[in-house]
N, CA, C and O atoms as CSV, one atom per row, in Angstrom:
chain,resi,resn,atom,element,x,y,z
A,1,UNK,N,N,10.783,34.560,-24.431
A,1,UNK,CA,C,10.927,33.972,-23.111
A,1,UNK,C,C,11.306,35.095,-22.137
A,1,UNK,O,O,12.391,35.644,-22.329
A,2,UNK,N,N,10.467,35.540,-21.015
A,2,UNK,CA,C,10.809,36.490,-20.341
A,2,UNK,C,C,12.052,35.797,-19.603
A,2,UNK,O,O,12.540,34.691,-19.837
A,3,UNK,N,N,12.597,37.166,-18.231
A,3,UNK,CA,C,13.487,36.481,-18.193
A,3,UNK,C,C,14.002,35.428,-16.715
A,3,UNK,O,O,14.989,34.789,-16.351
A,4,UNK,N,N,12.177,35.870,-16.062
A,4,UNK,CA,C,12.338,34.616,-14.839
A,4,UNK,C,C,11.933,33.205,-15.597
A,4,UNK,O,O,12.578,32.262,-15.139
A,5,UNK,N,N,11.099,32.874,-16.555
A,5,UNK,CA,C,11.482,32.218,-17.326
A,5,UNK,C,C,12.701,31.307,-17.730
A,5,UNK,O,O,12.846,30.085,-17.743
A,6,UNK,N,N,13.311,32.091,-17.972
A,6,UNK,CA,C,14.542,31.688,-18.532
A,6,UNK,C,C,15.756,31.584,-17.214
A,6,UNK,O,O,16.666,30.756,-17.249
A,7,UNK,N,N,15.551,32.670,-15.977
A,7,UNK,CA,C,16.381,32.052,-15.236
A,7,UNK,C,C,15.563,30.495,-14.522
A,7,UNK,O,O,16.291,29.815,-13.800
A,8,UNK,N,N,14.528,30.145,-14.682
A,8,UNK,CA,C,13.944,29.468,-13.754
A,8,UNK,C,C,14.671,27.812,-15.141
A,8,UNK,O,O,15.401,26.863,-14.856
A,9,UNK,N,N,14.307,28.019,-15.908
A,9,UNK,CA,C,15.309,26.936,-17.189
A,9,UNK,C,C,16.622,27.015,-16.703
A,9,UNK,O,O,16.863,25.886,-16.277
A,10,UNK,N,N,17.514,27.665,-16.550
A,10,UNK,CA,C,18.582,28.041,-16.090
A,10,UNK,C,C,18.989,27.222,-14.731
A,10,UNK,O,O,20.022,26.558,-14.638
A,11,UNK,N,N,18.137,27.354,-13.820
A,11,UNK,CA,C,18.690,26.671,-12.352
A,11,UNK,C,C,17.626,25.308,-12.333
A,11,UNK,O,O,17.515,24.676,-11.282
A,12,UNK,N,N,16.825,24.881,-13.605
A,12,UNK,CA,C,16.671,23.370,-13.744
A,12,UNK,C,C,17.556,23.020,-14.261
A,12,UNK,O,O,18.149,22.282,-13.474
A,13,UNK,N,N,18.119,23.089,-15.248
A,13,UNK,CA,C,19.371,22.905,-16.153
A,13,UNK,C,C,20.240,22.607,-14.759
A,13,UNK,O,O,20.547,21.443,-14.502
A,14,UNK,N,N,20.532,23.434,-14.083
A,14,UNK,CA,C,21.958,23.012,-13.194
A,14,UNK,C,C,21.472,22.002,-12.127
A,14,UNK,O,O,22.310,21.341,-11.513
A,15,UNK,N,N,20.083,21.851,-11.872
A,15,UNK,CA,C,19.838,20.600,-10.971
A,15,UNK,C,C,19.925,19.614,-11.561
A,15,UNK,O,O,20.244,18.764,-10.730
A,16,UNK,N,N,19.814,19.046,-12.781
A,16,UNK,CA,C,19.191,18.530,-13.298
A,16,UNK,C,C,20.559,17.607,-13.842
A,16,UNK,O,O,20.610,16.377,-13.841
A,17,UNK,N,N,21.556,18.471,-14.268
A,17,UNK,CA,C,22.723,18.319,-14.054
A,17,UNK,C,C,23.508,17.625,-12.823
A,17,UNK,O,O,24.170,16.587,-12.821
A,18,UNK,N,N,23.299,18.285,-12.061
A,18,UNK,CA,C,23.814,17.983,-11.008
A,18,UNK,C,C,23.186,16.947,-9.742
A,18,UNK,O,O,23.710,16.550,-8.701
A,19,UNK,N,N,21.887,16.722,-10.314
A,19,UNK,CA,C,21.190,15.211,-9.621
A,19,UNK,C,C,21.333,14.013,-10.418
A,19,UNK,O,O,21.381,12.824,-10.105
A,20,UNK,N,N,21.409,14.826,-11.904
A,20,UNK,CA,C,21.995,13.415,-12.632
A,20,UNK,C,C,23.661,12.739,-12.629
A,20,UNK,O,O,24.046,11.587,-12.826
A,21,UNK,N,N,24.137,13.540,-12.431
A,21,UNK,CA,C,25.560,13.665,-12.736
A,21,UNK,C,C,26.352,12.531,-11.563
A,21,UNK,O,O,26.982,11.482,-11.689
A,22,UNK,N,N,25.908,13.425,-10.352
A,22,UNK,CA,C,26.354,12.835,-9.074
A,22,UNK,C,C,25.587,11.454,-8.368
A,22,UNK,O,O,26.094,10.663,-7.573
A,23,UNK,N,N,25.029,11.449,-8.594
A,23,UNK,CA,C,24.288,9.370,-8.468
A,23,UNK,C,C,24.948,8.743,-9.404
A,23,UNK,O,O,25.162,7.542,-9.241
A,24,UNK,N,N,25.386,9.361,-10.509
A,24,UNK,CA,C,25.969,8.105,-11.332
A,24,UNK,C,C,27.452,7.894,-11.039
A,24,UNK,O,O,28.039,6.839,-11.278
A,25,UNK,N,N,27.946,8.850,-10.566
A,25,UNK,CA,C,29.358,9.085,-10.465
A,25,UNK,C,C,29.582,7.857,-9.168
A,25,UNK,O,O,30.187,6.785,-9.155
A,26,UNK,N,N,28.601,8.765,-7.902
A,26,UNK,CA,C,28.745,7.963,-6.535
A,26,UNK,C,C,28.206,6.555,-6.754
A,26,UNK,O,O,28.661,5.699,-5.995
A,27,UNK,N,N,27.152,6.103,-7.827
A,27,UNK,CA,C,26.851,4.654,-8.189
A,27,UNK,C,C,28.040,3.741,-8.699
A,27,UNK,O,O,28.331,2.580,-8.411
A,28,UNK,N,N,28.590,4.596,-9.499
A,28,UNK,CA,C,30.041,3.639,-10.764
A,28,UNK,C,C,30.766,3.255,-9.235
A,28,UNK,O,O,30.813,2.132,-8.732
A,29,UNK,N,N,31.392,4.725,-8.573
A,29,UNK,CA,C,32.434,4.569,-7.424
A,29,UNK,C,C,31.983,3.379,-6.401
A,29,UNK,O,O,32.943,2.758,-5.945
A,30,UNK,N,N,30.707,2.951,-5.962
A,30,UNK,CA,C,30.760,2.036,-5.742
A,30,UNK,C,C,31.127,0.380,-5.948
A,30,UNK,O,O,30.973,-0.483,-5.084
A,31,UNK,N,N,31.606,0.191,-7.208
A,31,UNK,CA,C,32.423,-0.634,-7.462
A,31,UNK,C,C,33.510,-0.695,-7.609
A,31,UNK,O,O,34.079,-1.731,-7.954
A,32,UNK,N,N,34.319,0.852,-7.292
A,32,UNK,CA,C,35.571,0.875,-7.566
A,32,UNK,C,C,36.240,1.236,-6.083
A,32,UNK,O,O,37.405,1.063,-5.725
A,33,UNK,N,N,35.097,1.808,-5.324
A,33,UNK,CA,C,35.954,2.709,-4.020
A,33,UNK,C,C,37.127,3.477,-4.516
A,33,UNK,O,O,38.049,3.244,-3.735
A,34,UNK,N,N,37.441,4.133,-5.277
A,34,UNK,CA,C,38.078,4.976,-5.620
A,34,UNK,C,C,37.867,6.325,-4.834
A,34,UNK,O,O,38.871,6.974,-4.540
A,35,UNK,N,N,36.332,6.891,-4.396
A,35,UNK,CA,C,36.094,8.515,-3.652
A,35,UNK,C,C,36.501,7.757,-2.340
A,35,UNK,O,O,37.500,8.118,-1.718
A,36,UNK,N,N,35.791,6.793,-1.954
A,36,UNK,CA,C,35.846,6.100,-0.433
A,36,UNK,C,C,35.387,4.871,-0.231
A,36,UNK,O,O,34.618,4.435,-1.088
A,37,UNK,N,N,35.669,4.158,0.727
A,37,UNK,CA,C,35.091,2.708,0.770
A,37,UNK,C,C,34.161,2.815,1.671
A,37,UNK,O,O,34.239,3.019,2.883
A,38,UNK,N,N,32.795,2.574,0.603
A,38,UNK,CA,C,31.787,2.893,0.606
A,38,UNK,C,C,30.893,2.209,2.096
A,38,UNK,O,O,30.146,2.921,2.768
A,39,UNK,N,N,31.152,0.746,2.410
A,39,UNK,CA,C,30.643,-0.002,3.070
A,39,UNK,C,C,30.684,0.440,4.318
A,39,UNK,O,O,29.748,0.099,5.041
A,40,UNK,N,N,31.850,1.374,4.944
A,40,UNK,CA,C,31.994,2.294,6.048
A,40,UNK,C,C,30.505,2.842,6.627
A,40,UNK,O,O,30.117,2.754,7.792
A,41,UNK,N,N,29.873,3.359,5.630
A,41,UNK,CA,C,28.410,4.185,5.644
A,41,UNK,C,C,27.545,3.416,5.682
A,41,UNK,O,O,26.427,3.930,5.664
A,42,UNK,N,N,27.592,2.086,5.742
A,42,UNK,CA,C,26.403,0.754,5.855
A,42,UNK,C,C,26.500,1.052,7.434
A,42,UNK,O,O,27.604,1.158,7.968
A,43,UNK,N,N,25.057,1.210,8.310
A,43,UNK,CA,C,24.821,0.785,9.338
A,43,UNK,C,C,24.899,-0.293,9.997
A,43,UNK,O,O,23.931,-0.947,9.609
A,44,UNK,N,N,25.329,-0.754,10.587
A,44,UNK,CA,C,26.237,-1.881,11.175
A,44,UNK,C,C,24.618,-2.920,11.502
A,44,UNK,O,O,24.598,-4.147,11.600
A,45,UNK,N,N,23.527,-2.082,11.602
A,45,UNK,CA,C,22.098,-3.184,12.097
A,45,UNK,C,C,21.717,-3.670,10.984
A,45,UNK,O,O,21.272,-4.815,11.060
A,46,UNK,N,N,21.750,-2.831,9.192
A,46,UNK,CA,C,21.465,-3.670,8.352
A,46,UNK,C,C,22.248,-4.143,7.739
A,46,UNK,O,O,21.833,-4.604,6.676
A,47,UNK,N,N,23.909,-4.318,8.053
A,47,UNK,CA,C,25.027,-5.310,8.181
A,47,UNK,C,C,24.736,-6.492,8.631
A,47,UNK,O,O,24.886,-7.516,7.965
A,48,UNK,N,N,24.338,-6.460,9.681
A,48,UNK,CA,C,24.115,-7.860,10.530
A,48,UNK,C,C,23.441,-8.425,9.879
A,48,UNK,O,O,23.816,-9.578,9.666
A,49,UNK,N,N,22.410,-8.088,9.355
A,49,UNK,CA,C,21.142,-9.103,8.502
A,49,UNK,C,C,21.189,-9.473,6.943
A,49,UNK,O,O,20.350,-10.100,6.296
A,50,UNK,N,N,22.610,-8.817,6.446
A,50,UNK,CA,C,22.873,-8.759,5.149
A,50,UNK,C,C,22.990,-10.279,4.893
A,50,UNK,O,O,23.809,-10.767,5.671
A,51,UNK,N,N,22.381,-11.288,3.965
A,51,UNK,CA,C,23.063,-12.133,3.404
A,51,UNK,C,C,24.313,-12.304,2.849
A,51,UNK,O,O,24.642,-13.447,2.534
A,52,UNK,N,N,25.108,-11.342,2.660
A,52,UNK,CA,C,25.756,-11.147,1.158
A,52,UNK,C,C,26.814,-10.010,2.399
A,52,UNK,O,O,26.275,-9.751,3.475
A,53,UNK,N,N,27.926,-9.561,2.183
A,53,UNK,CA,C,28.768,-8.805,2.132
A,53,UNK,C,C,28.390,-7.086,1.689
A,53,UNK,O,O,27.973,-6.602,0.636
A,54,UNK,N,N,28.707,-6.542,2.853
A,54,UNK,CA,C,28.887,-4.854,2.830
A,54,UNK,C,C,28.927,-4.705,1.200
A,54,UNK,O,O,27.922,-4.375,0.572
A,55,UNK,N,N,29.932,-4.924,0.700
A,55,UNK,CA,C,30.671,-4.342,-0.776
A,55,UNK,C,C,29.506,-5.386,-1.325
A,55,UNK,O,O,29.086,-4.687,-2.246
A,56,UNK,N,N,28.906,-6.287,-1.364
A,56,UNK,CA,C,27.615,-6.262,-2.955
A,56,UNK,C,C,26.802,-5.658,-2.547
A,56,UNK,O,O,26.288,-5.000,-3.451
A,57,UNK,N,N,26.294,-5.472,-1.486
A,57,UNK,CA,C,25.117,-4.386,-0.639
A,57,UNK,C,C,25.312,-3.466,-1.847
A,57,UNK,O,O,24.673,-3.283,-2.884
A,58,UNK,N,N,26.905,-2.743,-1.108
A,58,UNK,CA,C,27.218,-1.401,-2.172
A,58,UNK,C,C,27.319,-0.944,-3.597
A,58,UNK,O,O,27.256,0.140,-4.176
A,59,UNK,N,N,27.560,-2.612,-4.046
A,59,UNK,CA,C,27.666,-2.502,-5.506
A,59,UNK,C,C,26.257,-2.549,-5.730
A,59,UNK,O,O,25.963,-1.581,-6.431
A,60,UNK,N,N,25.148,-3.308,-5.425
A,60,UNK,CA,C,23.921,-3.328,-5.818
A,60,UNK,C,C,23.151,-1.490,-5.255
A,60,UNK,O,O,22.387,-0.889,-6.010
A,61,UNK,N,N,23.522,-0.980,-4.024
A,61,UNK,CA,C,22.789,0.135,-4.358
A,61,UNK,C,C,23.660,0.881,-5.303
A,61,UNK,O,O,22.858,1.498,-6.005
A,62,UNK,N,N,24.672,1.119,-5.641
A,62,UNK,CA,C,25.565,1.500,-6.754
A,62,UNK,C,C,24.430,1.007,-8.458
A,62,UNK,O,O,24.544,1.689,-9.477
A,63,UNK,N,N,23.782,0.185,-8.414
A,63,UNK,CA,C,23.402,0.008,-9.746
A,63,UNK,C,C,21.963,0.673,-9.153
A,63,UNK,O,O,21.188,0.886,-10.085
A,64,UNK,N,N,21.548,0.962,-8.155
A,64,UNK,CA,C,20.513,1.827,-7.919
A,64,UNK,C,C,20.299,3.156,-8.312
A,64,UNK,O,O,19.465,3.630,-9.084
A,65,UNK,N,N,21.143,3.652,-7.689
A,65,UNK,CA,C,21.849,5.470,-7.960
A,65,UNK,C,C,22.107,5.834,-9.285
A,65,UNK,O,O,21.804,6.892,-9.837
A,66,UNK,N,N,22.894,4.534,-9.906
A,66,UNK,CA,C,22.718,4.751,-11.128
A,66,UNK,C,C,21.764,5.064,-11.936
A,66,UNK,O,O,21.884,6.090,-12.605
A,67,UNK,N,N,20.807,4.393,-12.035
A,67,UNK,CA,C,19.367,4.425,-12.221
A,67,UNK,C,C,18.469,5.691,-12.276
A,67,UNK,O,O,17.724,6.333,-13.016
A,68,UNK,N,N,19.040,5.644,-10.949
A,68,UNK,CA,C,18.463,6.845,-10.490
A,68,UNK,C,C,18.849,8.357,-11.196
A,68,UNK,O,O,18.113,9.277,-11.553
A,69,UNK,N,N,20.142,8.217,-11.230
A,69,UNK,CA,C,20.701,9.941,-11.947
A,69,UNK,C,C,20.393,9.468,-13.689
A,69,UNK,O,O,20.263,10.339,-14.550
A,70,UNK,N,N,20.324,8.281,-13.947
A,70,UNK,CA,C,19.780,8.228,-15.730
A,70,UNK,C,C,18.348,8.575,-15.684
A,70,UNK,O,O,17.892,8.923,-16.774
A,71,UNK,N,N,17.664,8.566,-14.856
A,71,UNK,CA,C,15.798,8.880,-14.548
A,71,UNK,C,C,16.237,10.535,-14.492
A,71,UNK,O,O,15.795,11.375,-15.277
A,72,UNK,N,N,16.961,10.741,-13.667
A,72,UNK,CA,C,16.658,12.272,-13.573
A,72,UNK,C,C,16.669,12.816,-15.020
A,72,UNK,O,O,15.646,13.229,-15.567
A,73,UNK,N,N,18.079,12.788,-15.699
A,73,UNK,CA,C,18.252,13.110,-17.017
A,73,UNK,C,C,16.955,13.077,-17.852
A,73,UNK,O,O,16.461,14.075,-18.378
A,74,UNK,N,N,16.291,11.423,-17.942
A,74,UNK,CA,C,15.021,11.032,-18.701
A,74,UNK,C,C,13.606,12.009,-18.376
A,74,UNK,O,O,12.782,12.553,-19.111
A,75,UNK,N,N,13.756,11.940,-17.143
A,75,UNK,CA,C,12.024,12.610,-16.355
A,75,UNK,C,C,12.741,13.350,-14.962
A,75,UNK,O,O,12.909,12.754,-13.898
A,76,UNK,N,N,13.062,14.563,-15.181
A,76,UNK,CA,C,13.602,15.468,-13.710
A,76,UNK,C,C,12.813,15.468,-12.628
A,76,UNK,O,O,13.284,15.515,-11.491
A,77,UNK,N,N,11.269,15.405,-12.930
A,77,UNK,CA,C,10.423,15.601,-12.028
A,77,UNK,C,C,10.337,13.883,-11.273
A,77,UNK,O,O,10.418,13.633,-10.070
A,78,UNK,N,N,10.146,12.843,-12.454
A,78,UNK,CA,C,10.043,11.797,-11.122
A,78,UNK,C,C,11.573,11.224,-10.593
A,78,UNK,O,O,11.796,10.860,-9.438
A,79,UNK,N,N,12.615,11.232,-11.759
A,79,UNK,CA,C,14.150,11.175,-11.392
A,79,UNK,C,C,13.951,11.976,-9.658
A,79,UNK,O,O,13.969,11.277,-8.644
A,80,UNK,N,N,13.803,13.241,-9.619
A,80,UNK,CA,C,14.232,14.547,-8.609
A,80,UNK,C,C,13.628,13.489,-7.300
A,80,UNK,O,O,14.360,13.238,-6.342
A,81,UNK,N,N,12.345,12.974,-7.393
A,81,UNK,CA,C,11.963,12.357,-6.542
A,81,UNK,C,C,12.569,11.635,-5.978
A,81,UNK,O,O,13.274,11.863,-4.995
A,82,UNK,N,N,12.365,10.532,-6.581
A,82,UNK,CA,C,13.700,9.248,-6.312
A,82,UNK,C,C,14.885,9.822,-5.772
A,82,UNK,O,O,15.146,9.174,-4.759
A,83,UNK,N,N,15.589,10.567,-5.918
A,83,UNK,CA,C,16.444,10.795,-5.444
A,83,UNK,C,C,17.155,11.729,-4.219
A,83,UNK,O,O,18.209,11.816,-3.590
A,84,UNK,N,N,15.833,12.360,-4.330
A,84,UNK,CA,C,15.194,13.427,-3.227
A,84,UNK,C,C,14.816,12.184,-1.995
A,84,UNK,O,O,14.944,12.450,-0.800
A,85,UNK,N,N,14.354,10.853,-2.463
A,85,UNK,CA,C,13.843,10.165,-1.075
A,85,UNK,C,C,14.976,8.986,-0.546
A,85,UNK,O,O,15.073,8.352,0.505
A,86,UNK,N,N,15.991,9.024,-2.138
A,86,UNK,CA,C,16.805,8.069,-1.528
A,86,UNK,C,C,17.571,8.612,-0.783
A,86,UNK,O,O,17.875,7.987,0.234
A,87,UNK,N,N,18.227,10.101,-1.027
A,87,UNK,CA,C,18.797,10.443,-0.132
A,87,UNK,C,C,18.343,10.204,1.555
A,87,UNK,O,O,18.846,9.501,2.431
A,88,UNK,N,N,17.205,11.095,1.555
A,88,UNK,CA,C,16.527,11.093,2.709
A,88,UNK,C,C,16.425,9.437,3.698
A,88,UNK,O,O,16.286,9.398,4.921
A,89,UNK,N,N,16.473,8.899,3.300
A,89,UNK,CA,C,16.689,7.061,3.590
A,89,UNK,C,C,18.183,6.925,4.074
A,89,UNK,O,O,18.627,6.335,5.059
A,90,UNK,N,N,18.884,7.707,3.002
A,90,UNK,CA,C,20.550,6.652,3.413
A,90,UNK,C,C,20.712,7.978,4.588
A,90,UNK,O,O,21.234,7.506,5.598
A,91,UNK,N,N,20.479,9.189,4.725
A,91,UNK,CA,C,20.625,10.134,6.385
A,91,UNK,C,C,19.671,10.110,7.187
A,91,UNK,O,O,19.613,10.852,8.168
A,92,UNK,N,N,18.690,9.156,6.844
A,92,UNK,CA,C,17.681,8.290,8.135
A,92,UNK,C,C,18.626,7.395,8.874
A,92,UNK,O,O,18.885,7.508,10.072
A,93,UNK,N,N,19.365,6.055,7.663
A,93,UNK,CA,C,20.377,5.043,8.032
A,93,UNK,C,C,21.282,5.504,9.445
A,93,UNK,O,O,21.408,5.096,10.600
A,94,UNK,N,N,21.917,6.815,8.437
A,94,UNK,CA,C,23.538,7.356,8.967
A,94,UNK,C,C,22.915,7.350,10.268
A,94,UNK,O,O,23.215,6.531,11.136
A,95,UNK,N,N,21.653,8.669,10.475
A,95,UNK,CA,C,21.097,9.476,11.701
A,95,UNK,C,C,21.201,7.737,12.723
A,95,UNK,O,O,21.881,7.534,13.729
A,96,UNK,N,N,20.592,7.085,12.246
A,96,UNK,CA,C,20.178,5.755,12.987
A,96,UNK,C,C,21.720,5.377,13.531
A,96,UNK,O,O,21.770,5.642,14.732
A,97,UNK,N,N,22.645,4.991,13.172
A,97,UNK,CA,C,23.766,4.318,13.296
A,97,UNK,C,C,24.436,5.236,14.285
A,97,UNK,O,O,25.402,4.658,14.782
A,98,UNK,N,N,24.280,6.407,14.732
A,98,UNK,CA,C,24.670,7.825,14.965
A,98,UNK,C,C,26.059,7.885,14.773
A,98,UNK,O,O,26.755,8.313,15.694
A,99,UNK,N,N,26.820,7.341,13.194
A,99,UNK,CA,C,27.729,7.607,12.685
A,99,UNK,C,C,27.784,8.918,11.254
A,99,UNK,O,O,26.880,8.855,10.422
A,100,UNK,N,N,28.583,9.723,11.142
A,100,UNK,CA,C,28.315,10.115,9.859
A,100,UNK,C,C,27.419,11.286,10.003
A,100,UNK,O,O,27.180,11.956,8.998
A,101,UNK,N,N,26.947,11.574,11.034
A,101,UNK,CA,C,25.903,12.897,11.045
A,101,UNK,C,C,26.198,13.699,10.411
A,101,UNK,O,O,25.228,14.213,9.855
A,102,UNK,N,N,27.672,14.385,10.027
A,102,UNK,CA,C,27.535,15.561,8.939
A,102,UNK,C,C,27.521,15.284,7.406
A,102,UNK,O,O,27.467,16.088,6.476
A,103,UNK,N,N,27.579,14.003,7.399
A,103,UNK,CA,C,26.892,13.115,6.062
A,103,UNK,C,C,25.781,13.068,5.820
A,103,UNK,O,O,25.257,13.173,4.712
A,104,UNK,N,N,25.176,12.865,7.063
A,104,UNK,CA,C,23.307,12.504,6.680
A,104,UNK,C,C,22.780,14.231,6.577
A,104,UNK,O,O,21.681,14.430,6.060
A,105,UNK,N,N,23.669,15.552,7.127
A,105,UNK,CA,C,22.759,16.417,7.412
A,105,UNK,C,C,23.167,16.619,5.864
A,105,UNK,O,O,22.280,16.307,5.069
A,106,UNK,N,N,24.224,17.035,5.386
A,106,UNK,CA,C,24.498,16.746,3.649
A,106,UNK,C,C,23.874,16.378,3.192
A,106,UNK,O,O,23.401,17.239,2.450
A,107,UNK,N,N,23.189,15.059,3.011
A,107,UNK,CA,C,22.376,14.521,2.500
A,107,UNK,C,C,21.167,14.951,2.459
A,107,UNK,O,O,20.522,14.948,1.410
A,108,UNK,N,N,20.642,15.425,3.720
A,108,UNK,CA,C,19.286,15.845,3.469
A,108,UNK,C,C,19.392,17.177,2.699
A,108,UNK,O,O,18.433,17.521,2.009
A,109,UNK,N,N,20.440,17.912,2.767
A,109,UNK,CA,C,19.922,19.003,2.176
A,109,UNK,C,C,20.283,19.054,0.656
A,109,UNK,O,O,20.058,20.066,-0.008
A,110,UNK,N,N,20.917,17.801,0.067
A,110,UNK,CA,C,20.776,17.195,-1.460
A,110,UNK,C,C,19.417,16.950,-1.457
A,110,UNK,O,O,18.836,17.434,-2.428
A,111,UNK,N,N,18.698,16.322,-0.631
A,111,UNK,CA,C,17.412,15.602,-0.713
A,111,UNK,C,C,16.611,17.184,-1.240
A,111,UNK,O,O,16.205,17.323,-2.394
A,112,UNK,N,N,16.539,17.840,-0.605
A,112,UNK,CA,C,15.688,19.607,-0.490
A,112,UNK,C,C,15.977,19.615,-2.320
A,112,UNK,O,O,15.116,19.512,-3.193
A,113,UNK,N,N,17.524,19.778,-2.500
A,113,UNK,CA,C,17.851,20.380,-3.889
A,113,UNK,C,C,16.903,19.529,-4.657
A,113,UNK,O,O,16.222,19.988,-5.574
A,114,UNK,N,N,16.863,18.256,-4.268
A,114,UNK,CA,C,16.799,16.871,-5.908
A,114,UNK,C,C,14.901,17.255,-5.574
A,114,UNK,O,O,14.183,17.474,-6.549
A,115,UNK,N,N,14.400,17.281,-4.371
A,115,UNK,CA,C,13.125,17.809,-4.094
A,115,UNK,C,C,12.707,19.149,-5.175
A,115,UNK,O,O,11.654,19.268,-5.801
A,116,UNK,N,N,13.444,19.734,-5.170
A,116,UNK,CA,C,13.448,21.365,-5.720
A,116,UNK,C,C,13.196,21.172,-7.298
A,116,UNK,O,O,12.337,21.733,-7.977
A,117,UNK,N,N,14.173,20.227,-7.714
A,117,UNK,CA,C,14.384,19.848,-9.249
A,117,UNK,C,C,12.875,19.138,-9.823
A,117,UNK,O,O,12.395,19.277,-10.948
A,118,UNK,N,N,12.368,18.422,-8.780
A,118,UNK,CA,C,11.255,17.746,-8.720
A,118,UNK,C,C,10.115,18.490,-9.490
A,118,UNK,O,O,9.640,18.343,-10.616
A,119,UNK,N,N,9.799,19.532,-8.231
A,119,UNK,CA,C,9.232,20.697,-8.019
A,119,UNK,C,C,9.342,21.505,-9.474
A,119,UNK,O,O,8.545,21.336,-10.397
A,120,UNK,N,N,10.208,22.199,-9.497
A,120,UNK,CA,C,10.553,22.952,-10.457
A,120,UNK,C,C,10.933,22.290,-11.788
A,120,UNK,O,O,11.688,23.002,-12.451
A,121,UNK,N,N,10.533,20.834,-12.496
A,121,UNK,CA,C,10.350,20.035,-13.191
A,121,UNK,C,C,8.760,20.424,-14.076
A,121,UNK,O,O,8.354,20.839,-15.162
A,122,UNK,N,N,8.220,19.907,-12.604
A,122,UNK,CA,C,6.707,19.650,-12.963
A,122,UNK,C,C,5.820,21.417,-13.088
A,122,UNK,O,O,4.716,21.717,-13.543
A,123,UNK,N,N,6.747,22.134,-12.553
A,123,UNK,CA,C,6.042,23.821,-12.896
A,123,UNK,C,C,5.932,23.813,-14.480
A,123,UNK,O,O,4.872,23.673,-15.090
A,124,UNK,N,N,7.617,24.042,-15.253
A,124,UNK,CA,C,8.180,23.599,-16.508
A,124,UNK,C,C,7.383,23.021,-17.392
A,124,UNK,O,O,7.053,23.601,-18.426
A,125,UNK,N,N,6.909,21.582,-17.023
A,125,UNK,CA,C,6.121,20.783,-17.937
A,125,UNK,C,C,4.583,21.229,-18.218
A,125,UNK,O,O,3.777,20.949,-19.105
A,126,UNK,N,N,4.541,22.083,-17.013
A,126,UNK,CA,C,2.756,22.305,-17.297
A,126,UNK,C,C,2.831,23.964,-18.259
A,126,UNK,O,O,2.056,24.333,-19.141
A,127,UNK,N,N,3.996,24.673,-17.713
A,127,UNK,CA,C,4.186,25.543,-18.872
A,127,UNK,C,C,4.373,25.525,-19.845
A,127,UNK,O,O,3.827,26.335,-20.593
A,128,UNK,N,N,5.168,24.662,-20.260
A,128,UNK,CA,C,5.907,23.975,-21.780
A,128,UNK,C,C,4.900,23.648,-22.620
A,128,UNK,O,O,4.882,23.734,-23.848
A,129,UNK,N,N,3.705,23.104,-21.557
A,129,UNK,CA,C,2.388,22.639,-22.390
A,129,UNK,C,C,1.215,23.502,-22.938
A,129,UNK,O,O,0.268,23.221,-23.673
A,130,UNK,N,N,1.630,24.716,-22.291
A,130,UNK,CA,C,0.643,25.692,-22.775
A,130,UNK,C,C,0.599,26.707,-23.804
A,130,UNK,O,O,-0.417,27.384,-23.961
């Protein structure tokens, strides 16, 4: 294994890690609010139309995220996606609400990384195969 190779395994390994890791963490915390209470970051326009209460909103995208960082683990390349676009969605929300902006710009640039993992997934697999 040369050794861009091996660094390029190296910084999938830590995305891969770290897109899985953190959706599940920020998914569980949504039922606990333990990092923060989460419902704060709900835009107050798709509040209004919620059937249901801020906190199941949160607990249900909480079993989303979850999902989502167990996909990355399973498949990095379509996991990276998913999570690369959910981000990009919840700092569309924030941007919209114009609360939270140094949240949503955070976010997008998780979105770039979990994009990257995507990316650098599907290079991997077509090498792996040859």
């Amino acid at each position: 294994m040369t050794d861009s190779i091996k660094t390029t395994a190296q910084v999938q390994t830590i995305l891969k890690l770290s897109y899985g890791i953190i959706p599940i963490v920020a998914g569980a915390d949504k039922f606990t609010n333990i990092l923060t209470d989460w419902s704060h970051y709900l835009n107050p326009s798709i509040e209004g139309i919620l059937p249901f209460s801020a906190h199941v909103f949160m607990m249900i995208v909480g079993v989303i995220e979850i999902i989502a960082g167990v996909l990355v683990f399973l498949n990095p390349q379509k996991g990276g996606l998913l999570v690369s676009a959910w981000l990009v969605l919840i700092a569309l929300s924030l941007l919209a609400s114009g609360h939270y902006l140094d949240v949503a710009v955070r976010d997008l640039a998780m979105a770039i990384g979990a994009f990257s993992l995507a990316k650098l997934s599907g290079i991997n697999d077509i090498k792996s195969s040859v």
